[in-house]
N, C-alpha and C positions, 0 to 999 in steps of 0.2 A: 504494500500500500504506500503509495507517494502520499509527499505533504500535503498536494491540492486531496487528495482524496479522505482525508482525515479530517483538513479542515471541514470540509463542504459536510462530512457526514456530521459535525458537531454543529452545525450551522441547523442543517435540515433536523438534529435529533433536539437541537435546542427549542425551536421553533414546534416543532411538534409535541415537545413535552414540556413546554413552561408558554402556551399561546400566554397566560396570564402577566406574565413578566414586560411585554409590550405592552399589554391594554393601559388605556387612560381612565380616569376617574369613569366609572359608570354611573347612569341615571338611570335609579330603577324607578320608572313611573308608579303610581297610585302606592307607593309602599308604604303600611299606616301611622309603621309609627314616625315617618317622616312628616306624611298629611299632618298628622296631630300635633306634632311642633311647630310645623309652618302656621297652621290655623291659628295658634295660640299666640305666636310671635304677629301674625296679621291683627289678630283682637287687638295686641297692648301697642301696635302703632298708631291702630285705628282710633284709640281713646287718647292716645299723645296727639295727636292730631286733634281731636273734637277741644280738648282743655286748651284753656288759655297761657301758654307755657313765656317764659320770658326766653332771651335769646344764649342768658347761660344752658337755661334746664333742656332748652331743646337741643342746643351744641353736644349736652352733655349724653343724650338720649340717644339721639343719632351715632355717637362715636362707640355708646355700647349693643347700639344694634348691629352696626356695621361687625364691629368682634363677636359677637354671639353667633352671626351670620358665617364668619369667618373660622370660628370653632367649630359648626356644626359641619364641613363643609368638609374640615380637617378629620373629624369623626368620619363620615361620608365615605372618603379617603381610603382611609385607616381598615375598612368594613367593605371595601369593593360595594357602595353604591348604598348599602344598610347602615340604619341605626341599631347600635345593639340595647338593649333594654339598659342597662347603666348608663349608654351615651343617651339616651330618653330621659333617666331620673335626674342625668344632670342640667342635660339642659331645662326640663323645667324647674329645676329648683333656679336657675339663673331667671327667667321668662317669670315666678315667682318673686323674686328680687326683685324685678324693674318695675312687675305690679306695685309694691309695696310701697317703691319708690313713689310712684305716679299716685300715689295714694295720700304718701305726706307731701306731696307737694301740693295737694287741689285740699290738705286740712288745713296747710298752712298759707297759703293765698285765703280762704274762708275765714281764718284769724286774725286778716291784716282789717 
C-alpha cells in the first residue's frame, strides 16, 4: 500500500465514520423543550416592552437577553441541536431572574 493509498482510505474511513465531526450547529425544529424556553424568554421581553423602563433598565435588559440568548445557543451547541433537561432548569431559573427583576422595577417606579 503506497502513501496516497493510506491516506485517501483515512480520508474516506474518517468521513464515513465520524459524518458528525463536520456537521454545524443543528436546528432541531419544534423541539419542546426549546419551544418552552423560547416562549418564556418571548413573554419576559414582551412585558419589558409593554412597562415603562428608563434607558438604564432597558440597556440593562437587552445586554442580559442578548447573553441568555447566547448561553442557550452554547447549550444548543454543546447537545447537537437539544436542550438537555438541566440546560432547561437553568435556563429558566435565569428567564426566573429577569422576571423578578422586571418585577422590582414596575414596584419600585409604583413607589416613586
Amino acid at each position: 500500500m503506497n502513501i496516497k493509498q493510506v491516506v485517501s482510505s483515512l480520508i474516506i474511513g474518517g468521513v464515513l465514520f465520524a459524518p458528525g465531526a463536520f456537521a454545524k450547529h443543528q436546528r432541531i425544529p419544534n423541539h419542546p423543550r426549546v419551544n418552552q424556553v423560547n416562549r418564556r424568554y418571548n413573554r419576559l421581553g414582551n412585558l419589558a416592552k409593554k412597562d415603562d423602563l428608563s434607558k438604564g433598565q432597558d440597556a440593562r435588559l437587552k445586554k442580559q437577553g442578548q447573553a441568555f440568548k447566547k448561553e442557550e445557543q452554547t447549550m444548543r451547541k454543546d447537545d447537537h441541536g437539544h436542550l438537555t433537561k438541566a440546560d432547561q432548569k437553568a435556563l429558566n431559573q435565569q428567564l426566573n431572574k429577569g422576571r423578578r427583576e422586571i418585577n422590582r422595577m414596575d414596584e419600585h417606579d409604583e413607589n416613586k
